[in-house]
C-alpha positions as CSV (number, residue, x, y, z in Angstrom):
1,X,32.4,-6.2,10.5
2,X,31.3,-2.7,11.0
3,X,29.4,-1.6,14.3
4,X,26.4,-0.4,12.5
5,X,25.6,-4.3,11.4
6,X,27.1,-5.5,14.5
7,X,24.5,-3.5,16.7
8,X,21.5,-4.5,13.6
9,X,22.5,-7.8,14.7
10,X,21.2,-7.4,18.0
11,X,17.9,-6.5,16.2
12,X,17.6,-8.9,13.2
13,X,19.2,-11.8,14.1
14,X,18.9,-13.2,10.9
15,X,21.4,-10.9,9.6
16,X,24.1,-12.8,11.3
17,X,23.4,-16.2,9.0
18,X,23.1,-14.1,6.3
19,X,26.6,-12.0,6.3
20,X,28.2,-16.0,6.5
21,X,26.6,-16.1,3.1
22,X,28.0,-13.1,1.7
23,X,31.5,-13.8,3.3
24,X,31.5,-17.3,1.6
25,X,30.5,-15.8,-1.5
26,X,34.1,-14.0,-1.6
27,X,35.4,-17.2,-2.9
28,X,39.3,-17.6,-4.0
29,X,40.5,-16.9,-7.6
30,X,38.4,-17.3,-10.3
31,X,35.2,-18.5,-8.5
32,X,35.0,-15.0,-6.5
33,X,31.7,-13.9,-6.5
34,X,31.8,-10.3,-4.5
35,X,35.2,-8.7,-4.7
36,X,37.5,-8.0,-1.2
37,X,37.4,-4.8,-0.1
38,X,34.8,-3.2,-1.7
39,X,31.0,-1.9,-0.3
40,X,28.6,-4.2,0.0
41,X,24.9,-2.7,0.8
42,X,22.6,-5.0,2.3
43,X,18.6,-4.8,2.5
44,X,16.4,-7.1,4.6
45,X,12.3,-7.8,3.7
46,X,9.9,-9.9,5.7
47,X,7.1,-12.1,4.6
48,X,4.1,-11.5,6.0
49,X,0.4,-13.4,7.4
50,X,-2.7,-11.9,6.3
51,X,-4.7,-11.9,9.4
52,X,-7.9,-9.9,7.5
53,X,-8.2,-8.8,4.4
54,X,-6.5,-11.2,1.7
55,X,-7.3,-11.3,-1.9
56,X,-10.2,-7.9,-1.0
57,X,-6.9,-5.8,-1.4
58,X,-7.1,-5.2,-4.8
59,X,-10.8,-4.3,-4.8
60,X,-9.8,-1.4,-1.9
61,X,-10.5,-3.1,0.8
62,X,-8.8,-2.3,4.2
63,X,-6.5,-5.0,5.3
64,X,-4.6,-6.3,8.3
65,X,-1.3,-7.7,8.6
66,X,1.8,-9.3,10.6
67,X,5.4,-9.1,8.9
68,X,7.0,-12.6,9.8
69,X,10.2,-13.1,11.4
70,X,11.3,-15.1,8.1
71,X,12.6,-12.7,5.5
72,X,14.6,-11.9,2.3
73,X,17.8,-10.4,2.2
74,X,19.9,-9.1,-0.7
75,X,23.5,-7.9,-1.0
76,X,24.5,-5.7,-3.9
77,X,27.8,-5.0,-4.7
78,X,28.7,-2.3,-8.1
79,X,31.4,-3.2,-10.4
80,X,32.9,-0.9,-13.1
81,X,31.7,-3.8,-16.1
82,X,28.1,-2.6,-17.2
83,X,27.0,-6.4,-16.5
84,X,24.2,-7.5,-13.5
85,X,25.4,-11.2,-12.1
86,X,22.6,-12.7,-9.5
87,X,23.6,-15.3,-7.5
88,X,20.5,-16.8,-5.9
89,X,20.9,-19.2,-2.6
90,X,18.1,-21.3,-2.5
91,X,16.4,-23.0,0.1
92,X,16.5,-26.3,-1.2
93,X,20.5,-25.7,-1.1
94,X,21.1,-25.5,-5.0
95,X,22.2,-22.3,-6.4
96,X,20.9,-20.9,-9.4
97,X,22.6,-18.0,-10.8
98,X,21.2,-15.3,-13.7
99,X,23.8,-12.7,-15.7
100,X,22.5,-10.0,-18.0
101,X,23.8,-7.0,-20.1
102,X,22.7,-3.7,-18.9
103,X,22.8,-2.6,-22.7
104,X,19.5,-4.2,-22.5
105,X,18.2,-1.4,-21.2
106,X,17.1,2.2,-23.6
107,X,18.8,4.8,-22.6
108,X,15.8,7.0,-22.7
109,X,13.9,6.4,-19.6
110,X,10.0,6.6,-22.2
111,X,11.6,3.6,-24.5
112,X,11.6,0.9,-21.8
113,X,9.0,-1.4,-22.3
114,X,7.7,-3.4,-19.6
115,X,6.6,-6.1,-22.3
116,X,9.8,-6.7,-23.4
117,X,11.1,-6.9,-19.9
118,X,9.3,-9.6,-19.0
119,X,9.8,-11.2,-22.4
120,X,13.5,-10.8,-21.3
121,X,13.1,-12.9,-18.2
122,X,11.6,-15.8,-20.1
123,X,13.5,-16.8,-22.8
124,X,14.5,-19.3,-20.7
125,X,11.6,-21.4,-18.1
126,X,14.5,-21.8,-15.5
127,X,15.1,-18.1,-15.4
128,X,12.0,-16.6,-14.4
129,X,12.9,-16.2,-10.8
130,X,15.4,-13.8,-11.8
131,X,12.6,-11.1,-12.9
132,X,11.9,-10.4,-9.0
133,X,15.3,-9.1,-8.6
134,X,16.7,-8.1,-12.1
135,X,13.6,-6.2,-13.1
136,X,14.3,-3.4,-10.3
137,X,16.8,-2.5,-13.2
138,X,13.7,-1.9,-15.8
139,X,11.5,-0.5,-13.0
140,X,14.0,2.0,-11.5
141,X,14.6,3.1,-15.3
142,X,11.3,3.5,-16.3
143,X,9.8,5.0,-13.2
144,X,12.7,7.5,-12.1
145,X,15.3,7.6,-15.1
146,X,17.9,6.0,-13.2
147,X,21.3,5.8,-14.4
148,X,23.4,3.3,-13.1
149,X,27.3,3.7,-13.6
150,X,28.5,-0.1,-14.1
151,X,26.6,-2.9,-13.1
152,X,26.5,-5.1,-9.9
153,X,26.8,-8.5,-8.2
154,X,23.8,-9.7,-6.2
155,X,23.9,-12.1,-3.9
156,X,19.9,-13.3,-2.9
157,X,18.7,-15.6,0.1
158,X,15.6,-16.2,2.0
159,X,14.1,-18.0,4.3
160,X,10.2,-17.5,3.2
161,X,9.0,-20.1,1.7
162,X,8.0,-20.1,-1.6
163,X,4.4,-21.1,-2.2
164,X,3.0,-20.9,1.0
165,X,0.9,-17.8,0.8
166,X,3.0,-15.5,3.0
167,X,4.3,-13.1,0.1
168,X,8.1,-14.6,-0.7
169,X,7.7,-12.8,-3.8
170,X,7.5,-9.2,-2.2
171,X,9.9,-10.0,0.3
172,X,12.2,-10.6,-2.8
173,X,11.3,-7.8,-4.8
174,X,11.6,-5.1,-1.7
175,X,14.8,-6.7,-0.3
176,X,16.5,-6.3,-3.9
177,X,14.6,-2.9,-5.2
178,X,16.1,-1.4,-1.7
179,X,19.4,-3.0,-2.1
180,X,20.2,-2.3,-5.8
181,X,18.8,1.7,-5.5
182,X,21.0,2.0,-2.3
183,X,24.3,0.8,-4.1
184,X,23.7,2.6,-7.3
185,X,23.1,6.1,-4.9
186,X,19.4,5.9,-6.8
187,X,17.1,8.3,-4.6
188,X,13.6,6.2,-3.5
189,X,11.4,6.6,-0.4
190,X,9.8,4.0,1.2
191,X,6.6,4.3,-0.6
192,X,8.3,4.3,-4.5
193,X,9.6,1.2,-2.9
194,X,6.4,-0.2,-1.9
195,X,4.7,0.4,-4.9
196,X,7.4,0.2,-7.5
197,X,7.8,-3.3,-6.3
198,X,4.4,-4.0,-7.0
199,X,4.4,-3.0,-10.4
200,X,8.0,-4.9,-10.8
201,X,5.2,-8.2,-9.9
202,X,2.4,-7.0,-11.9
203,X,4.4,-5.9,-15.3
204,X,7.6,-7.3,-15.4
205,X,6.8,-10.8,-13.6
206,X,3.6,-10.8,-15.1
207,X,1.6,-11.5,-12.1
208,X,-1.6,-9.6,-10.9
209,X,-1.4,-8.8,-7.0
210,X,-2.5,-5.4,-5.2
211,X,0.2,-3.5,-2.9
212,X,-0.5,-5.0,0.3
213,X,2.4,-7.4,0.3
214,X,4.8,-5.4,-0.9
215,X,3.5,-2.3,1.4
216,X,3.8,-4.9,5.1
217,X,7.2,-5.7,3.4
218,X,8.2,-1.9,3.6
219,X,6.6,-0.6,6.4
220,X,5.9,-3.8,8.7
221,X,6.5,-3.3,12.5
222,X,7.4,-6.2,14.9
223,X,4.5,-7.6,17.0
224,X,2.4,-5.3,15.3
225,X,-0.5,-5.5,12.7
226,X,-0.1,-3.2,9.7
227,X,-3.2,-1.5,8.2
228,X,-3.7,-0.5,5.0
229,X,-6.7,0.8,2.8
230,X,-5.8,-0.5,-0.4
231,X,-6.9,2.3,-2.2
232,X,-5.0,2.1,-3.3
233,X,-2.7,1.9,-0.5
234,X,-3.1,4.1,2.4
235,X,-1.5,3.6,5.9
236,X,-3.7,3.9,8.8
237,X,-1.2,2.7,11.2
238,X,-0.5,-0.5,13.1
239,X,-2.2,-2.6,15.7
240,X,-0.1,-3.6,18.9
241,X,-1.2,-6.7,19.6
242,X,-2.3,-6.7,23.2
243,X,-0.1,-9.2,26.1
244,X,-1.6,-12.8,25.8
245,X,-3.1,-12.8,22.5
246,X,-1.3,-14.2,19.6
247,X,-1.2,-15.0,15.9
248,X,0.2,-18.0,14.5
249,X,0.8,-19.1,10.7
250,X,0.3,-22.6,9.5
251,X,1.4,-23.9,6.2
252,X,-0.9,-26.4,4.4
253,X,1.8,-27.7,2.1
254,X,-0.2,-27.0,-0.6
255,X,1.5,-24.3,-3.4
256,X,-0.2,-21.1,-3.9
257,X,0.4,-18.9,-6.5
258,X,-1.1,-15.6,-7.2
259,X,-0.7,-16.3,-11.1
260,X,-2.5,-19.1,-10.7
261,X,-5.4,-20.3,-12.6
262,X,-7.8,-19.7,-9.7
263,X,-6.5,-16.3,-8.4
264,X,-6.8,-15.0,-12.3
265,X,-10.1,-16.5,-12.7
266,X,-11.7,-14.8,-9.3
267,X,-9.9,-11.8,-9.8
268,X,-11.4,-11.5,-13.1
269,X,-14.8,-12.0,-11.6
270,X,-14.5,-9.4,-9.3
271,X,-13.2,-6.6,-11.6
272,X,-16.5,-8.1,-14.2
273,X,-18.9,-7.3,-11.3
274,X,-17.4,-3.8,-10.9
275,X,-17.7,-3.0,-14.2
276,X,-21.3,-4.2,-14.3
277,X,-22.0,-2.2,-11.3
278,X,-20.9,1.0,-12.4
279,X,-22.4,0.8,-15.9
280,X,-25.4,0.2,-13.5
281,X,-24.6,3.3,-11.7
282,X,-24.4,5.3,-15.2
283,X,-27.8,4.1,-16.3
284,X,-29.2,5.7,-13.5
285,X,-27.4,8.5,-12.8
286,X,-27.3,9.6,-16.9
287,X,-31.2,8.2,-17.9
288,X,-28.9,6.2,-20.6
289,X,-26.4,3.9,-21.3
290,X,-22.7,5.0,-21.6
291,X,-21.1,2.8,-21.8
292,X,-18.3,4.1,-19.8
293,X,-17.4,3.1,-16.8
294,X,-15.8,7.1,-16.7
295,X,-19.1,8.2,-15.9
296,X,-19.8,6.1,-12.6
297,X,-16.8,6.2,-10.6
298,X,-17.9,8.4,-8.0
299,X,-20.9,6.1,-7.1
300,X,-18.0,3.2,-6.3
301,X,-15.0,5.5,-6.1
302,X,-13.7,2.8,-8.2
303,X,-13.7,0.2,-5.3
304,X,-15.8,-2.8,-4.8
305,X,-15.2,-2.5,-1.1
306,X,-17.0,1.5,-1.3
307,X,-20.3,-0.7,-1.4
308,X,-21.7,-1.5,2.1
309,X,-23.0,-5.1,3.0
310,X,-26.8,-3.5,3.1
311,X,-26.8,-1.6,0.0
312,X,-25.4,-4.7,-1.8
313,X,-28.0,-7.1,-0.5
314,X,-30.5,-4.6,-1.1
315,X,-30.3,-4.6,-5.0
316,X,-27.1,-4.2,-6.1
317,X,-26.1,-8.0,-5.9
318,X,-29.4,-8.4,-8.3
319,X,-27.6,-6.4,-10.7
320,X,-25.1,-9.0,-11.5
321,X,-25.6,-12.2,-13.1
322,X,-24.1,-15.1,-10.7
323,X,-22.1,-16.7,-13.8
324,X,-21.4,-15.5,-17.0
325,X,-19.3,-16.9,-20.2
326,X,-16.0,-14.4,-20.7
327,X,-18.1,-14.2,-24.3
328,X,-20.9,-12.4,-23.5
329,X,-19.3,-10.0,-21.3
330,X,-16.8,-8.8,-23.4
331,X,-19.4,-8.7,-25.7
332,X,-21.6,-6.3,-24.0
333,X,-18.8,-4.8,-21.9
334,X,-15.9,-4.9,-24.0
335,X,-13.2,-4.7,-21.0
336,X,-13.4,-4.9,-16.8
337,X,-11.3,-1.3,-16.3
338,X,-8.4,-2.9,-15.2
339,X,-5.1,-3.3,-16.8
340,X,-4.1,-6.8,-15.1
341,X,-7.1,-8.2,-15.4
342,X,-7.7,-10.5,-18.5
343,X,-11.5,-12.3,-19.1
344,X,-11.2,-15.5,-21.0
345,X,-13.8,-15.6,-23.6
346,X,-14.0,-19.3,-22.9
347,X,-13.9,-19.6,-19.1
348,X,-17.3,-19.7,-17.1
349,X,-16.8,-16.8,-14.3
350,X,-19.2,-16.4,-10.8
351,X,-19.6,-13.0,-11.0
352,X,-21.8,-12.4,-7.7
353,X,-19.8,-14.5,-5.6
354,X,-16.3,-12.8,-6.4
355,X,-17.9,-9.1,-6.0
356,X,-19.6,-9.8,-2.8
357,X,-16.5,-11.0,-0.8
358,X,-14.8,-7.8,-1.1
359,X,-17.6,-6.0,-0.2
360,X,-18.6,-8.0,3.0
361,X,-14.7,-8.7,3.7
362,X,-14.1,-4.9,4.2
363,X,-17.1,-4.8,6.4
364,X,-15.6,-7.3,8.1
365,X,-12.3,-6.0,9.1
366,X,-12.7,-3.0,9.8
367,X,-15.3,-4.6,12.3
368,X,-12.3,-6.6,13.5
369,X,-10.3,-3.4,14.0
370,X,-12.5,-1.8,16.2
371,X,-12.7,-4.9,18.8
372,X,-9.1,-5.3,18.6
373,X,-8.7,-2.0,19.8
374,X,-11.0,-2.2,22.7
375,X,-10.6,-4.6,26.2
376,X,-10.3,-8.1,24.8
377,X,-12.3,-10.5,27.3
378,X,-13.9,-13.8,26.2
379,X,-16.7,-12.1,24.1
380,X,-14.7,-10.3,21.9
381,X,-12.5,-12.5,21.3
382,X,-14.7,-15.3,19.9
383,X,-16.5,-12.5,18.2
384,X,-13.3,-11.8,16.5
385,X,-12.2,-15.3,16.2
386,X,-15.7,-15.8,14.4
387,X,-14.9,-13.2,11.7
388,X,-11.6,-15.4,10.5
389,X,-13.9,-17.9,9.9
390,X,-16.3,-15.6,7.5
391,X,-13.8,-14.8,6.0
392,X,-12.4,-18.1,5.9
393,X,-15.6,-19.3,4.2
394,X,-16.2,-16.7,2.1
395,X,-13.0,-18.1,0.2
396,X,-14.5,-21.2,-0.4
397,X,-17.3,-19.4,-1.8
398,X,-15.1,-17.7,-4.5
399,X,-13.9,-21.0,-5.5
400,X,-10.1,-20.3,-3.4
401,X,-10.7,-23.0,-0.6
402,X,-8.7,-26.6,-0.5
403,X,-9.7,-29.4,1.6
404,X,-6.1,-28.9,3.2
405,X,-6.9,-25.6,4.3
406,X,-10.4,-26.3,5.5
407,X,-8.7,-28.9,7.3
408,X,-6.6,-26.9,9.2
409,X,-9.5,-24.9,10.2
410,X,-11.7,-27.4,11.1
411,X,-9.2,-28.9,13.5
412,X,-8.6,-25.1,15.1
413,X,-12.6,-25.1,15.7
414,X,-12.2,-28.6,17.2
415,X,-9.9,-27.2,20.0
416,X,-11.8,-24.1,20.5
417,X,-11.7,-21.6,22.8
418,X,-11.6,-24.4,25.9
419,X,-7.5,-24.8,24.5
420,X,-7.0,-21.3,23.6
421,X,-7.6,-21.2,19.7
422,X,-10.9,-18.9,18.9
423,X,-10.5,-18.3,14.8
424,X,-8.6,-19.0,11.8
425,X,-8.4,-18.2,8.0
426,X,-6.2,-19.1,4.5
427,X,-4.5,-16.0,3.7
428,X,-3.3,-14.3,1.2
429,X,-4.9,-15.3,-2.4
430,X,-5.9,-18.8,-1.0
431,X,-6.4,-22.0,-3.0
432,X,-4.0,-23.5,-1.0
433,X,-0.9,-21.7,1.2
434,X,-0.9,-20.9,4.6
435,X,-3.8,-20.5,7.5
436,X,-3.5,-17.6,10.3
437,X,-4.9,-18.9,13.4
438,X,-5.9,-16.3,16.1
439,X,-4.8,-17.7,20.0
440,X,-5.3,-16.4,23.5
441,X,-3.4,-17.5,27.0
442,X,-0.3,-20.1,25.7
443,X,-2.1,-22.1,23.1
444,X,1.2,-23.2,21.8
445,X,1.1,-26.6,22.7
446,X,-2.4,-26.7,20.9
447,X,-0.5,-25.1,17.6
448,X,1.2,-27.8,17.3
449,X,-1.1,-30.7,17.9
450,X,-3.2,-28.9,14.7
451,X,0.2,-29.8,12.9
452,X,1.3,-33.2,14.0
453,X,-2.6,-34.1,13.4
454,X,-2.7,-32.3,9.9
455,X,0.6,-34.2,8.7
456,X,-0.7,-37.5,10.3
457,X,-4.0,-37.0,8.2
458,X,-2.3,-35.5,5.0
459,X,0.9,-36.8,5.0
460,X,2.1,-33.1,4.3
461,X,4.7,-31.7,6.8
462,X,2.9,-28.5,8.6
463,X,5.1,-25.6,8.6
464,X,4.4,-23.2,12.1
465,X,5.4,-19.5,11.7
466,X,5.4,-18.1,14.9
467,X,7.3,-15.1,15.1
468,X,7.1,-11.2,13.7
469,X,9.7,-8.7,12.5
470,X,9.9,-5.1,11.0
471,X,10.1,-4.4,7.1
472,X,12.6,-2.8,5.1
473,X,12.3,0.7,6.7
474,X,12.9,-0.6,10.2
475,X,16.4,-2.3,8.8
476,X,17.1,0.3,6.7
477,X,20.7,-0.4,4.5
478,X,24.0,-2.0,5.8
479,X,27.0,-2.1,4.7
480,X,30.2,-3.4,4.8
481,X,33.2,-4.6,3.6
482,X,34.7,-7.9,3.6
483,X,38.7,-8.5,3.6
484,X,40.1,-11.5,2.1
């Protein structure tokens, strides 16, 4: 083992656990996965708890988050044989394991097709989870016109969970985008990683998400929380968190996924309500009706989250109808302005809801910011501790609650501030998932009396993520090279 992962042991623990996986995967004979004496460059990407923020990312809101201590790794080694071989260890302890041509890529960098790549990943249902890693092959070509001299073996694990609402995906897609461009000598900073990987989940996986995941993944720092203005992703640097105070992650049990029909559904909404808004703006601006939404995106700047709390209240939330059939508005509108977004012409959507959580959401956090960042006493904190729970509810109002997730809240609000617990939220694109839970003094023991008491009532095991770590930046790329 070479110093430089011996001494990024000492940093990332987890690193250790994983380098038994790639040694194992060595294998004798003919069931050798990674080849003896040969490079093997390693990347690491964490998951991450939305504190503030959540689903308002992609309607530019500003957004806080905690990389997790559980993380993603990948291990890519090249071979001379223009074939990609994926190995994936899961969590469950099967193995599933994905092998593709590289002739499947055009040569010429303008010919791939995101379509077709994702088409490629689903010929087969039991494949899909091999577009989060095999697609960096598509994205790197499209996006930079990388060549790549052979192929590669690929050796996944992780210990995020999938379906819990702390961004296993972009753990997976950073952890192999880094990995794969560092073993094929393919040139990327940390923000083509960022937002490379985000387009790897919106075209190639097929699933609508804004950069905010993939960014913590990237540039996530330890005991810190990452903001971003996701406009459409801007670093404004990171909150320590201050001695005492503490967040904690606990997962309901119940699967989220941001493909999902409710995620779609509110998304949609939101991006309707935009578009409404700034035909609005166009009216008035031009005396007439454009028509285009061209014409009105300096009045938004594009964003839903541009609109203050007052000025929406004050008229603008009039403006928009609070359901309307996918029919009419695509009728009178024709489209929302945003690629990922697709209106069902047959689906029912709450229009006013879904555009006034992004707008009241940013309010919100960066209200949050600024008392994080003064002296903390008792007043502050239930004043922040009380704006996870607006934003808690104004989930539910989009129609992305679960009675697990309330539940988890209401039992935080039953301990209170008299055991140390003063707020708490579903994160990410809710429905489901996991619930941040802001804590002051050692509330520890009250953390887990929410979870014994939520699987007693539920029957659901309660998952506690307690600990933070840095992204892919922070680990940077390992390598080394195994012996027989």
């Amino acid at each position: 083992m070479s110093e430089i992962v011996q001494g990024a042991i000492g940093k990332f623990p987890d690193l250790a656990e994983f380098l038994k996986d790639v040694a194992s995967a060595l294998g004798e004979g003919s069931r050798a996965f990674f080849e003896p004496g040969r490079s093997i460059a390693i990347a690491r990407a964490p998951g991450r708890l939305d504190v503030m923020g959540g689903f308002a990312d992609y309607s530019g809101a500003l957004v806080l988050q905690l990389p997790l201590a559980e993380a993603a790794f990948a291990a890519v080694q090249t071979r001379s044989e223009p074939t990609v071989e994926i190995l994936s260890l899961r969590q469950d302890g099967r193995r599933s394991r994905f092998r593709f041509d590289l002739s499947a890529l055009p040569e010429n960098r303008s010919e791939v097709s995101y379509e077709r790549a994702r088409e490629f990943f689903r010929e087969r249902e039991q494949d899909r989870w091999a577009a989060y890693v095999g697609g960096s092959y598509f994205v790197l070509r499209r996006e930079l016109g990388a060549r790549y001299v052979g192929g590669a073996r690929i050796l996944i694990g992780s210990a995020v969970p999938e379906g819990s609402g702390v961004s296993s995906s972009a753990a997976l897609e950073v952890a192999s985008m880094r990995a794969i461009a560092a073993a094929h000598q393919v040139p990327l900073t940390p923000e083509q990683l960022a937002l490379f990987s985000q387009k790897l989940e919106n075209r190639v996986v097929g699933a609508p998400c804004g950069a905010m995941d993939q960014m913590t993944a990237v540039f996530g720092q330890t005991g810190r929380l990452l903001a971003l203005l996701c406009q459409p992703a801007r670093l404004e640097g990171a909150l320590p968190i201050p001695d005492g105070l503490r967040f904690w992650g606990i997962d309901s049990g119940v699967r989220h996924q941001v493909s999902g029909e409710d995620y779609g559904r509110v998304r949609a909404a939101a991006f309707m309500g935009r578009r409404i808004l700034a035909e609005q703006a166009a009216i008035e601006q031009n005396g007439r009706e454009s028509g285009k939404e061209g014409n009105a995106k300096a009045p938004l700047g594009g964003y839903l989250a541009n609109i203050s709390p007052s000025e929406f209240l004050s008229g603008l939330s009039d403006s928009l109808p609070e359901e309307i059939s996918g029919k009419a508005f695509l009728q009178r509108y024709g489209e929302t302005g945003d690629p990922m977004t697709q209106v069902d012409a047959d689906q029912i959507y709450a229009v006013r809801a879904a555009a006034a959580h992004p707008v009241n959401e940013h309010f919100r956090v960066r209200l949050f910011r600024s008392l994080f960042r003064g002296e903390l006493n008792e007043d502050r904190l239930r004043l922040l501790g009380e704006l996870m729970l607006q934003s808690h509810a104004g989930y539910s109002a989009c129609g992305l609650g679960s009675e697990q997730t309330d539940l988890l809240v209401d039992l935080v609000r039953e301990l209170g501030p008299e055991r140390g617990l003063y707020g708490a939220k579903v994160t990410g694109g809710g429905s489901g998932g996991a619930v941040a839970v802001l804590s002051a003094g050692d509330a520890q023991a009250a953390v887990f009396e929410i979870a014994a008491r939520y699987s007693e009532k539920t029957g659901k095991p309660a998952r506690i993520f307690a600990d933070s770590s840095s992204g892919a930046v922070d680990f940077g790329i390992e390598r080394t090279i195994l012996s027989d």
